[in-house]
Structures are given as C-alpha cells and as structure tokens.
Phi, psi and omega in degrees: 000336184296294170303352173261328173272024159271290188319315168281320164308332175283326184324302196297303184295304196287338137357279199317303179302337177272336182234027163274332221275327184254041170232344157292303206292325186254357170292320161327303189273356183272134180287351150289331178082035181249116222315192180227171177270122155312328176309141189275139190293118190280159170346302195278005199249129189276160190291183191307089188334122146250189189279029170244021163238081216275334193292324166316339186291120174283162185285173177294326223260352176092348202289178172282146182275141175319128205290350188303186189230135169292152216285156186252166200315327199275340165262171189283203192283328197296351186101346147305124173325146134307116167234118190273158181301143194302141154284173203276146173285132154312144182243322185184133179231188186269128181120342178291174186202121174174117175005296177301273177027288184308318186292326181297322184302301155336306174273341183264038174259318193284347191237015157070047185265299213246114190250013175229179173280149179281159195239343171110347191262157194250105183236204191309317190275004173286317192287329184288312195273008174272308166341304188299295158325293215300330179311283187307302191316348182073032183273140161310138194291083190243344171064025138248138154249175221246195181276342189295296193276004156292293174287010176270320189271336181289306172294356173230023178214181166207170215293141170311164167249165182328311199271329160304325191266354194183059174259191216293328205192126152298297195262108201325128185278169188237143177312140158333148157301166185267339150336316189261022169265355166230157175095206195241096157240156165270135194255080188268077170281119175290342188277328185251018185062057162224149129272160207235079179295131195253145145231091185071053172079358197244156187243132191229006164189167174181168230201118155302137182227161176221143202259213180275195200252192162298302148357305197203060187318138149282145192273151178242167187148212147189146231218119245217135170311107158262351159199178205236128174208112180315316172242107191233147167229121155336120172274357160268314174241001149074055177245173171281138147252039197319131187036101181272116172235098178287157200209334155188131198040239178262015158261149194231141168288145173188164143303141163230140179304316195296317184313304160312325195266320192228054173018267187251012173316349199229170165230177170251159177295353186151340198252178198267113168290145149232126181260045183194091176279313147332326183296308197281353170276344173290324194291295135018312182281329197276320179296103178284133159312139179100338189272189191279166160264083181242142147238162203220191116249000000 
C-alpha cells in the first residue's frame, strides 16, 4: 500500500507540473499579457488574437468575428478609409513667366496689392502680394494662385488696359542728358533708374533698370552697342542674360529674372538690369549695332 500511494503521489506532482509548465508557456505568448487556463487549451480552439491578427477579434457584443479587417492607425475610427482633399491645381507660382502673370499683377496693382509696374515674371514680391490678397479674402496663405484666389481677384478687380499691363515706366523719368538728344541713344540715368530709348530727342520707349553694386559699379559715360545676342550666359558668373546688348567690355543692357522677382533688392555684377522682358525684347529688335549709349547720372 506504501508503495502504491508513492506511485500515485509522484503521479499526481508530475500532472501539477505539466499544467503550471503550460500556463507559463501561454501567458508568454499573449499579446496582452493577461493570464491563461491552466487547462490545456484543445486543439480545435483558435489562439489567443494579437494585434497583427484582426480578423479573428470577436465584436464586444459576443457576436462571431467579422470577416473585414480591423481599420489601421491611417483609417478613420468608423472603418471608412481616410480620403484627404485633392490639393488646389496650381495656376501660376513663383518662377512662371507669362502674359497672365502680368494680368495677375496688374490686378492686385489695382487693389493696392502690387506696388510696380507689371513685368510678367512670377517672383518673390508677386508672391508676398498674392499672399496678401489671399490674407483679405479669407483664402488659405499660400502665395500661389489657385482657381479659388483667380475668381476672388476676378470679382474684385477689373480687366486691365493696355497701359495698365505695359505701362511706359514705374519710375519717373528725369531730363535728359543733353547727350541723348540727338542720334538714336539708350538714354541711362542712374539717379531716377530708367532708361529711357531716344531718337533725335523723343523718348520712344522707357523701361525701369538696376545697375551694379558698390562692388561692382556701372560704368558711366558714353558709349556705343558693340555687339548685340539674344540668348546669352555670363562666362563669368554662369548667369542668363537674355537679350544682351553689350556696350563696355562685358556690361550689358540685358534682362534679368532677379530683377523681376525681387526688384531692387539685388544688384548686377555691373550691367544694367531690366526687369520687363517684353518691353526689352521689343526694344532688343529696334537697337542697331553701333548705335549710343549714355549713362549718367
């Protein structure tokens, strides 16, 4: 009898040990971390859910769970996908160059938006006054526009005229040097920033310009087109110079983008900047090799 209630007691202890040994083993594996049935789990019983298995997760409610998938961090909580809003199509940003452009400037000129003549290039300060607009209107600030702040400046301005999108000068012209009243010259005052192209005295187009820097002074004097290039890059400062009329050494009348875009804020390495690249490209047609140059002050 001793021996049979040794047999059964050892019996008993390795039992005890097999299912303390498998309620560590599944407490380990639940991704909750919430106890286990000592009892051994049978076969046919599916494990515990963790959270890379959503379809198994019963509803709160006992029902059986749904074959869907639970929704991930990126849908919302009802289980409809997130869908974010289309962004607004760009119409015209900074860095465009283009007829509307002009038409934009021109109207947000009129609403005391735009504070130069338009030039057609979309840069910083086109963008700083679309900001602004967009600021009364109660447009989000993004300092492009879109079709939203297009119909806001259409209904709240109105089309421009001729003189308004091209007109003669932003900056007032100053009498002539007595140099430019006869022949064909560009006529370069440094004191009011314009040029002014003369024929025989008539000023027949005129154009805001920006010279060099201290650094790197415009030369004054006069001076003659010596040679003429529609399309140009600086060997030197590896910049565009688009419709180039050099006149000494390597300065030149030409366009400049910078210019357009952040006005006087900048300087030229030495050549006479323009910022209203149709005017200068109409002028850019008229200007003979040879003819003068004076700048002045």
């Amino acid at each position: 009898m001793k021996r049979s209630s040794s047999v059964i007691r050892r019996a008993v202890l390795a039992a005890a040990s097999v299912a303390l040994a498998t309620a560590c083993t599944a407490q380990a594996a639940g991704s909750g971390g919430g106890s286990a049935s000592p009892t051994k789990t049978p076969a046919t019983t599916a494990p515990a859910p963790t959270s890379t298995s959503p379809t198994t997760t019963p509803s709160d409610d006992g029902k059986a769970p749904s074959p869907t998938t639970t929704p991930s961090s990126e849908a919302s909580t009802t289980g409809a996908p997130t869908t974010e809003a289309p962004s607004p199509e760009v119409m015209m940003r900074d860095g465009d160059e283009s007829e509307q452009v002009r038409e934009l400037q021109a109207r947000l000129r009129q609403l005391d938006h735009f504070d130069r003549a338009p030039t057609g290039f979309y840069g910083t300060m086109t963008a700083g006054s679309v900001k602004a607009f967009q600021k009364t209107q109660g447009l989000p600030e993004r300092g492009w526009v879109d079709a939203a702040t297009w119909r806001k400046l259409l209904s709240a301005s109105r089309k421009p005229t001729a003189d308004e999108l091209k007109p003669s000068t932003t900056n007032q012209l100053d009498t002539p040097d007595a140099r430019c009243m006869t022949g064909r010259v560009l006529c370069i005052s440094k004191e009011s920033r314009t040029l002014a192209w003369m024929i025989d005295g008539k000023v027949v187009s005129a154009m805001d310009v920006r010279f060099g820097s201290e650094n790197t002074p415009t030369r004054e004097g006069t001076f003659s087109v010596g040679w003429k290039a529609r399309e140009w890059t600086s060997t030197i400062y590896h910049t565009p110079m688009p419709y180039a009329m050099f006149f000494s050494g390597g300065q030149a009348v030409h366009y400049s983008s910078d210019f357009a875009a952040r006005g006087y804020n900048g300087a030229s390495h030495g050549c006479v900047n323009v910022r209203d690249r149709a005017k200068l490209a109409a002028l850019f047609d008229q200007v003979k090799v040879g003819d003068k140059v004076v700048v002045h002050w």
